[in-house]
C-alpha positions as CSV (number, residue, x, y, z in Angstrom):
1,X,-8.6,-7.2,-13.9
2,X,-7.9,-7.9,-17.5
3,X,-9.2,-11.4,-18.8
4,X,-5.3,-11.8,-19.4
5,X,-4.5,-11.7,-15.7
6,X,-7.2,-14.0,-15.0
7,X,-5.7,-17.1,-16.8
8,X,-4.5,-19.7,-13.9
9,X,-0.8,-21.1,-13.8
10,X,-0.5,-24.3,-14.2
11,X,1.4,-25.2,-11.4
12,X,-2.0,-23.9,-9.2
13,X,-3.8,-27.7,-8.5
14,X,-5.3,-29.2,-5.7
15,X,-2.4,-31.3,-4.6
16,X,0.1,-28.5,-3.8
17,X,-2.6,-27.7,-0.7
18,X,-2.9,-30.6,0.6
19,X,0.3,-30.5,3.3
20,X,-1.5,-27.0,4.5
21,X,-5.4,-28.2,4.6
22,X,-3.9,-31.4,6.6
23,X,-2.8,-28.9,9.4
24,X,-5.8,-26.7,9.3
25,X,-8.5,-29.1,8.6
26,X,-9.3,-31.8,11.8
27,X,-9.3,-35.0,10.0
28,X,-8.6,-34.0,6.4
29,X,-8.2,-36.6,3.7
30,X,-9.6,-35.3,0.4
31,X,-9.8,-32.2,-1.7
32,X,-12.9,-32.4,-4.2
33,X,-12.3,-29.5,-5.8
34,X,-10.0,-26.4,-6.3
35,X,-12.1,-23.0,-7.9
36,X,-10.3,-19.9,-8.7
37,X,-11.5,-16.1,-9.1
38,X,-10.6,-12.9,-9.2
39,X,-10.2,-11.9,-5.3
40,X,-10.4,-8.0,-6.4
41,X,-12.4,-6.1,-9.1
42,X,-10.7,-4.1,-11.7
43,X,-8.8,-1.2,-10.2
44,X,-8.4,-2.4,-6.6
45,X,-5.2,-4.3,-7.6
46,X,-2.2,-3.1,-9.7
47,X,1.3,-4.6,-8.6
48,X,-0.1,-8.6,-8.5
49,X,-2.9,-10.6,-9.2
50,X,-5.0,-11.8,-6.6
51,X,-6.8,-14.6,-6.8
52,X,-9.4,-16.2,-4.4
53,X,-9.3,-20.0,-4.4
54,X,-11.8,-22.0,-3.1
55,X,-10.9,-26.2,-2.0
56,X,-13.5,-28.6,-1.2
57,X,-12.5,-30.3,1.3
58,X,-14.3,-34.0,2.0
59,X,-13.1,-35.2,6.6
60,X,-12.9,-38.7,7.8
61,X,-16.4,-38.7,9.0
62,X,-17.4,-37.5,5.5
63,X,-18.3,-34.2,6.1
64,X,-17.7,-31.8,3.3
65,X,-16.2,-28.1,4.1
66,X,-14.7,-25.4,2.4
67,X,-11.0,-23.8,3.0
68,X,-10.3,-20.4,1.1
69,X,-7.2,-18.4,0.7
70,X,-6.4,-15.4,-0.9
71,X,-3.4,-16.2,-3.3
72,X,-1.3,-13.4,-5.1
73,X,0.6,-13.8,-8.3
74,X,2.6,-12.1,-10.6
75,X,1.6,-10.1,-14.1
76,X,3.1,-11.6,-17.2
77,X,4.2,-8.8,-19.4
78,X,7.6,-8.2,-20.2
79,X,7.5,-4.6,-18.1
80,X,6.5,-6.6,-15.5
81,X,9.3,-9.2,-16.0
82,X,11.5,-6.5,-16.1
83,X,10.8,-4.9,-13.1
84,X,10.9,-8.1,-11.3
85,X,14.3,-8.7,-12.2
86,X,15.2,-5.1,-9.9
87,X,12.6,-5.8,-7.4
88,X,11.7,-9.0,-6.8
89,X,8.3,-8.0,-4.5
90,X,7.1,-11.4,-3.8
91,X,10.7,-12.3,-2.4
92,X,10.3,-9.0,-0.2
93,X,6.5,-9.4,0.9
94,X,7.0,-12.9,1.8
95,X,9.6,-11.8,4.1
96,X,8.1,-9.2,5.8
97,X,5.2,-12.0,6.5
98,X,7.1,-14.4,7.3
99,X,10.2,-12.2,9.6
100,X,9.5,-8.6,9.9
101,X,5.7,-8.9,10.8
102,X,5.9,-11.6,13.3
103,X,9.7,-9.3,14.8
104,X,7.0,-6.2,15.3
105,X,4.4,-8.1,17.2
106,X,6.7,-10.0,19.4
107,X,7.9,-6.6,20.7
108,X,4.3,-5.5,21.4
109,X,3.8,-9.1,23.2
110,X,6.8,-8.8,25.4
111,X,5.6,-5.5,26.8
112,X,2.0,-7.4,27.5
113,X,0.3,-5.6,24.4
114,X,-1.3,-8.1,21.9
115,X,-1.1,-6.2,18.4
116,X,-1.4,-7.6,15.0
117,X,-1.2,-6.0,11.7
118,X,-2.4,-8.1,9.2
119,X,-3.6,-12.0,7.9
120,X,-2.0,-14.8,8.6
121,X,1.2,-16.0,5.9
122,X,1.1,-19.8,4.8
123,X,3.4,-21.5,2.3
124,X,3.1,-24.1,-0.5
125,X,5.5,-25.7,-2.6
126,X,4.5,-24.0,-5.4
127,X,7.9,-23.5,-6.9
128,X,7.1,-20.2,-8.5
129,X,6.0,-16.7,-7.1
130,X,3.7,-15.9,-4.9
131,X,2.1,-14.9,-1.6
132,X,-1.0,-16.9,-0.2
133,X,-2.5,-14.9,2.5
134,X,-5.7,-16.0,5.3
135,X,-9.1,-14.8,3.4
136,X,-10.5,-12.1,6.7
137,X,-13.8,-11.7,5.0
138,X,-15.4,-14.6,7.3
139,X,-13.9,-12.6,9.9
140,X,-15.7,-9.4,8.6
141,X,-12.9,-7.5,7.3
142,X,-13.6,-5.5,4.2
143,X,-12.0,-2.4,2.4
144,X,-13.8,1.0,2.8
145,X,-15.2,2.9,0.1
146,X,-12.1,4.4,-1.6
147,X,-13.8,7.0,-4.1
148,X,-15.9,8.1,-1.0
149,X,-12.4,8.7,1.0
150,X,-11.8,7.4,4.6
151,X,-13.8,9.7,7.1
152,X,-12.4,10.9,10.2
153,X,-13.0,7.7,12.1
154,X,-11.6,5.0,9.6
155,X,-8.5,7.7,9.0
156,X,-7.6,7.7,13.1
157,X,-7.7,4.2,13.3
158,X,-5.1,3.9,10.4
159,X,-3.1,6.5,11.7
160,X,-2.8,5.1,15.1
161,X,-2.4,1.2,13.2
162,X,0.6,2.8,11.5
163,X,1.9,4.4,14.7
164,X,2.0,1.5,15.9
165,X,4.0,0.0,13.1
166,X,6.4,2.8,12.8
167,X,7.2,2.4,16.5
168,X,8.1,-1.2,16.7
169,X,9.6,-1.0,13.2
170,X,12.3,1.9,14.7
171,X,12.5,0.2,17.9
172,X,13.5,-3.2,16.3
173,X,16.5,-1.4,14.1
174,X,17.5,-0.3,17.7
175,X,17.9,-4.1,18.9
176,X,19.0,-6.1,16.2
177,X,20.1,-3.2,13.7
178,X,19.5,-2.4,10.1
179,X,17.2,-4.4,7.9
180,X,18.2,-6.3,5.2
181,X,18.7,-4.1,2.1
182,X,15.9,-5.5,-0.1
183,X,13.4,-4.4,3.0
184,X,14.8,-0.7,3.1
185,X,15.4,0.7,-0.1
186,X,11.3,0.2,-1.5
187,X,9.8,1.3,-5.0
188,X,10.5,3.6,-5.5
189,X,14.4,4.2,-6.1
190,X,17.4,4.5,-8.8
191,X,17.3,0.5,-9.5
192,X,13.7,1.6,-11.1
193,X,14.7,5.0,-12.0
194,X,14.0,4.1,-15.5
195,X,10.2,2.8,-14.6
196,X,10.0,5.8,-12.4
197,X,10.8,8.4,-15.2
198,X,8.0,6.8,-17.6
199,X,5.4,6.9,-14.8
200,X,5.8,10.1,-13.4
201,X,6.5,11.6,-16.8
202,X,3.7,10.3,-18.9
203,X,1.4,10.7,-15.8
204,X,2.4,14.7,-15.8
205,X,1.9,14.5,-19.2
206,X,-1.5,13.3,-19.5
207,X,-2.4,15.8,-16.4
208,X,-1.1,19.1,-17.5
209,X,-2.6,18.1,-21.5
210,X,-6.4,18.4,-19.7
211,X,-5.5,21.4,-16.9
212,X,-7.7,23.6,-18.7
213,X,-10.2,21.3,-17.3
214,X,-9.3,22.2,-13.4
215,X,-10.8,25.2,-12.0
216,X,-7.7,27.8,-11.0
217,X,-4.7,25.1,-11.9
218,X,-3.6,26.8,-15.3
219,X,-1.2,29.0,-13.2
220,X,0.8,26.6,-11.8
221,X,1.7,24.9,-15.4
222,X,5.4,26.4,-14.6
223,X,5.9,25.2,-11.4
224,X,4.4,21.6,-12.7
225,X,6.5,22.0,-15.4
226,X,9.9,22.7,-13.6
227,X,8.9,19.8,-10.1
228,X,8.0,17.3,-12.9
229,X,12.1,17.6,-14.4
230,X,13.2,16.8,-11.0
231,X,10.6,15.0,-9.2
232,X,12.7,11.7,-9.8
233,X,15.9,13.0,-8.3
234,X,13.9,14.4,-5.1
235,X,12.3,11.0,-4.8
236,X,16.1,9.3,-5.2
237,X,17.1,11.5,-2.1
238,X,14.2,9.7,0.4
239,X,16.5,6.4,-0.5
240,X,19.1,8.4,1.9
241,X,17.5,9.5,5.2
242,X,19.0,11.6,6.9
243,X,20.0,10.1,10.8
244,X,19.2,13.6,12.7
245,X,15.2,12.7,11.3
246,X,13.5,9.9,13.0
247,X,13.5,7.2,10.4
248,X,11.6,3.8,10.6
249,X,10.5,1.6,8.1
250,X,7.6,2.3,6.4
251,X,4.6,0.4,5.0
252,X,5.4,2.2,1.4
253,X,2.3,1.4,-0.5
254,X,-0.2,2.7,1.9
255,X,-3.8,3.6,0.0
256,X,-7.1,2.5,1.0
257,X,-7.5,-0.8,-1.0
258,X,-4.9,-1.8,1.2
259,X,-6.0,-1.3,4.4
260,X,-8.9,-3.5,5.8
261,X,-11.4,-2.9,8.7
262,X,-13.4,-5.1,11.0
263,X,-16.8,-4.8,12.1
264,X,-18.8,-5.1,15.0
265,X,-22.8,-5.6,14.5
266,X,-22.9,-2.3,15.4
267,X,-20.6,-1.3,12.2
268,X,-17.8,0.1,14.6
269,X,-14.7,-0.5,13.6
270,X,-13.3,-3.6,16.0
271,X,-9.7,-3.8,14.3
272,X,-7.7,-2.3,10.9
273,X,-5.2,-4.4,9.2
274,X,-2.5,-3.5,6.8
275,X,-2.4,-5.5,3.4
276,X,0.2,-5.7,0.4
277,X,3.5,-5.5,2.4
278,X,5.4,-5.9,-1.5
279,X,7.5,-2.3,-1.4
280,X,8.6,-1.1,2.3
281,X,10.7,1.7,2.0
282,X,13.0,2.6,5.4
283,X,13.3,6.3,5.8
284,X,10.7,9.3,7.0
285,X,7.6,8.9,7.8
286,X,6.5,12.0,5.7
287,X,6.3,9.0,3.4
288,X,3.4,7.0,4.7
289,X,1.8,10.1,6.1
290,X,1.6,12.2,2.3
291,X,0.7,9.1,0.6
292,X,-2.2,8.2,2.9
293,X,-3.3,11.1,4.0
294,X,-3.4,12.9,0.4
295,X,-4.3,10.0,-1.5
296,X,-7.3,8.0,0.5
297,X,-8.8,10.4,2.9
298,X,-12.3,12.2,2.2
299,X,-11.9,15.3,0.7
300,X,-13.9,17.2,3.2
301,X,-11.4,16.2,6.0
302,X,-7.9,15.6,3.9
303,X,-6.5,19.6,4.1
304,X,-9.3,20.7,7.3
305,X,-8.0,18.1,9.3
306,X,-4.7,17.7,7.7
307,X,-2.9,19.1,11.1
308,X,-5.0,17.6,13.6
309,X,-4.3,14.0,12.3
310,X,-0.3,14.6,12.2
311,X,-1.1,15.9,15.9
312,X,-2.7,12.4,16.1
313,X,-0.5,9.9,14.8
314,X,2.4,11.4,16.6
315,X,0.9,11.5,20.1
316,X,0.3,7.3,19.1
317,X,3.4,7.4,18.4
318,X,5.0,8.6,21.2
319,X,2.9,6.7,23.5
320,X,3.6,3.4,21.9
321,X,7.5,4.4,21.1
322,X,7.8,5.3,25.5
323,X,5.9,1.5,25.7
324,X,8.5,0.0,23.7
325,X,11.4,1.2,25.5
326,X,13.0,3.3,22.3
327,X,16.5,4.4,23.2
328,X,16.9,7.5,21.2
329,X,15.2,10.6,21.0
330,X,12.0,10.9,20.8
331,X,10.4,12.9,17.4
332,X,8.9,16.1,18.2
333,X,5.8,17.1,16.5
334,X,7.4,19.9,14.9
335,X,10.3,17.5,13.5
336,X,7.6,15.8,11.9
337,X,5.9,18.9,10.2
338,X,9.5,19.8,9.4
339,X,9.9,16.3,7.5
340,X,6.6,17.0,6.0
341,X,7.9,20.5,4.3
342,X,11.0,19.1,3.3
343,X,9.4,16.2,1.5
344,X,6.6,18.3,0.3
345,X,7.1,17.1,-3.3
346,X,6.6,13.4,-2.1
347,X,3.0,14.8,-1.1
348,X,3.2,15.9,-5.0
349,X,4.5,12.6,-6.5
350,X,1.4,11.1,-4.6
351,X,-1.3,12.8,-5.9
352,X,-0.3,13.0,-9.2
353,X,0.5,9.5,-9.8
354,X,-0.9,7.5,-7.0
355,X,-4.4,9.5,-6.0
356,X,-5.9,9.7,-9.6
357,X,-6.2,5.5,-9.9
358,X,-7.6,5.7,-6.0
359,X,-10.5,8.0,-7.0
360,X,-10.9,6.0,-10.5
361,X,-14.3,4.0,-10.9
362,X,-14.0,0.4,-11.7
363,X,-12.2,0.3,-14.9
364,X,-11.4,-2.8,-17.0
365,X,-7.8,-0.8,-18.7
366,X,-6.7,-0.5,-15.1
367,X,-3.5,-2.7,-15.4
368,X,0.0,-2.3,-14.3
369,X,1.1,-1.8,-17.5
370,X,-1.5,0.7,-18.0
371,X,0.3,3.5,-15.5
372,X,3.8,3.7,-18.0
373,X,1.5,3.6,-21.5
374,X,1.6,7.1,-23.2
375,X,-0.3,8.4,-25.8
376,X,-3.7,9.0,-27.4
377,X,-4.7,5.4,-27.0
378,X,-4.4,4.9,-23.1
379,X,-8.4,5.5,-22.5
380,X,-6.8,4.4,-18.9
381,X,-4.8,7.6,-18.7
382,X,-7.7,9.7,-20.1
383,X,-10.3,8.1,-17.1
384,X,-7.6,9.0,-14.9
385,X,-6.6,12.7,-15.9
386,X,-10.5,13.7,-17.1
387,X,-12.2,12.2,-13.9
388,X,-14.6,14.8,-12.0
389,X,-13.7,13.5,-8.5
390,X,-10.0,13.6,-8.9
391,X,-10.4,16.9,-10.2
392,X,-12.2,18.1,-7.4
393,X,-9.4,16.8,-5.1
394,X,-6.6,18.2,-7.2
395,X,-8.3,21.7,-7.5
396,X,-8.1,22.2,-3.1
397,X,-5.1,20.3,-2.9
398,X,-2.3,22.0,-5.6
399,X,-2.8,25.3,-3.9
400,X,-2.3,23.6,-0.2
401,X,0.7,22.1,-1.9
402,X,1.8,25.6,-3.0
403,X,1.3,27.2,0.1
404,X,3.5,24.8,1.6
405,X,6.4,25.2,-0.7
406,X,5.9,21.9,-2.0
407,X,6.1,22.9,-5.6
408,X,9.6,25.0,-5.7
């Protein structure tokens, strides 16, 4: 995180707690002391800020405690500003905390399964932006490794997490219809085309000016060459699903940074939770599926295993879709390796623009503003498109791309 992003807002004091530590805190009546840091290193975060802030909290019978939160807020350049104008994502990530979330539980809990899929939401009358979200490190949730990849274990229990989500997320449009528009439409769609074009266009840039540097990729320059001129147009299309695919909404941001685990002394894995809920995107599930599997699994099971963990999440699926009661059809598993095909070139979109800052050591360029800067000067760009690991990754996974008919 940049020293920029690091600067407070004003409006971020001790006082503007106080209402939330009084119903959290068993005889509250002071806070000492409000310290703020960054909550993530450089690289982990690129849409918000995220802050961790620590209050000092003094009780009636003087005891001394302290409450912490995670708190996001927005970047402060004028790309940012713009964007936020189209896509307000703290407007949309506080609602799916605040509505959607607690909608997809309440149908797990009136079939007598308790499932929950992320912190706890609270809200301060902060009169600006932001999201403040329950800190889960005292409850031992933590991110895995993400330039290591999730291994087979960490990349079922996502799978099934998401099943889970996708189930009760269709099953809810069944009972109370569509979602509001600012929940279905995500990202990554014409409102942003124009962010969209300088993303995926300098990013194909800056990858196809160092493919002499991947082993076997100087072939495909063509085919990069002719996807890259209409990637934005396929990617327009998922912002129409088609109603004879089995559509729900999806997480739309789903990566390893924001996915957290819980462990058990034993380090098994007691529960996964989903974090950044900012760009949901309603539509096929190839969408979650590509961007997860492709971008934040470890490369030794992402294209071995590819098959066996679609077979996965859609068995989860099904079994949690028949537990909810869903009216319609169920998906097959060969309508969602059809959905997969067709969408193939989301699978390319992912690794080309999303995978590369996944499998990026800590860097202190990585910004938001960083992924639409072109030109000799973005070092960012050059760590991105020049990095050994991503190139190992790219190298098994364009010709599995190819082989699918993902590239034409």
């Amino acid at each position: 995180m940049a020293d920029q992003d690091t600067k407070l807002p004003t409006w971020l004091r001790a006082e503007i707690f106080e209402d939330l530590l009084k119903q959290q805190v068993k005889g509250y009546t002071s806070t000492k002391a409000l310290r703020a840091s960054a909550g993530v290193p450089p690289g982990d975060n690129y849409a918000t800020i995220m802050l961790r802030v620590e209050l000092d909290v003094e009780t009636e019978d003087k005891s001394n405690l302290i409450k912490a939160y995670m708190l996001k807020i927005p970047h402060q350049s004028e790309r940012y500003r713009e964007m936020m104008k189209k896509t307000n994502i703290f407007d949309i990530e506080q609602g799916m905390y605040t509505h959607v979330v607690p909608e997809l539980e309440q149908l797990y809990k009136d079939v007598g399964l308790s499932v929950k899929f992320g912190a706890s939401t609270y809200e301060i009358p902060a009169g600006e932006d932001y999201v403040l979200l329950e800190d889960l490190r005292p409850k031992g949730f933590k991110n895995a490794n993400r330039l290591d990849g999730l291994d087979t274990v960490h990349t079922k229990c996502v799978l099934r997490k998401l099943a889970q989500w996708h189930a009760a997320a269709a099953v809810r449009v069944d009972a109370k219809g569509p979602y509001e528009e600012k929940y279905r439409k995500g990202f990554f769609n014409d409102d942003n085309r124009e962010v969209l074009v300088d993303m995926n266009g300098n990013n194909m840039k800056s990858f196809l000016k160092h493919i002499k540097e991947y082993k076997g990729l100087e072939s495909y320059v063509e085919d990069f060459q002719q996807i890259s001129q209409k990637m934005v147009d396929v990617i327009s299309k998922m912002s129409e699903p088609d109603p004879n695919e089995f559509n729900t909404l999806n997480h739309g941001d789903c990566w390893s940074n924001n996915i957290m685990f819980q462990y058990n002394e034993s380090g098994d894995i007691q529960e996964t939770y989903f974090v950044d809920l900012q760009i949901p995107k309603y539509g096929t599930v190839a969408q979650d599926l590509f961007y997860f599997l492709l971008t934040s699994t470890n490369l030794d099971i992402k294209l071995s295993k590819f098959e066996y963990f679609i077979q996965f999440y859609h068995a989860a699926l099904i079994e949690h879709l028949k537990l909810l009661n869903y009216k319609r059809n169920l998906p097959t598993l060969k309508g969602i390796h059809q959905a997969l095909v067709k969408y193939g070139s989301w699978g390319f979109f992912s690794v080309v623009n999303i995978m590369g800052v996944v499998l990026l050591d800590p860097n202190e360029n990585a910004s938001f503003d960083s992924f639409f800067e072109e030109g000799e000067e973005n070092s960012f760009k050059k760590s991105v498109f020049t990095n050994q690991r991503y190139r190992r990754h790219m190298e098994a996974i364009v010709p599995w791309l190819q082989n699918r008919g993902a590239l034409e």
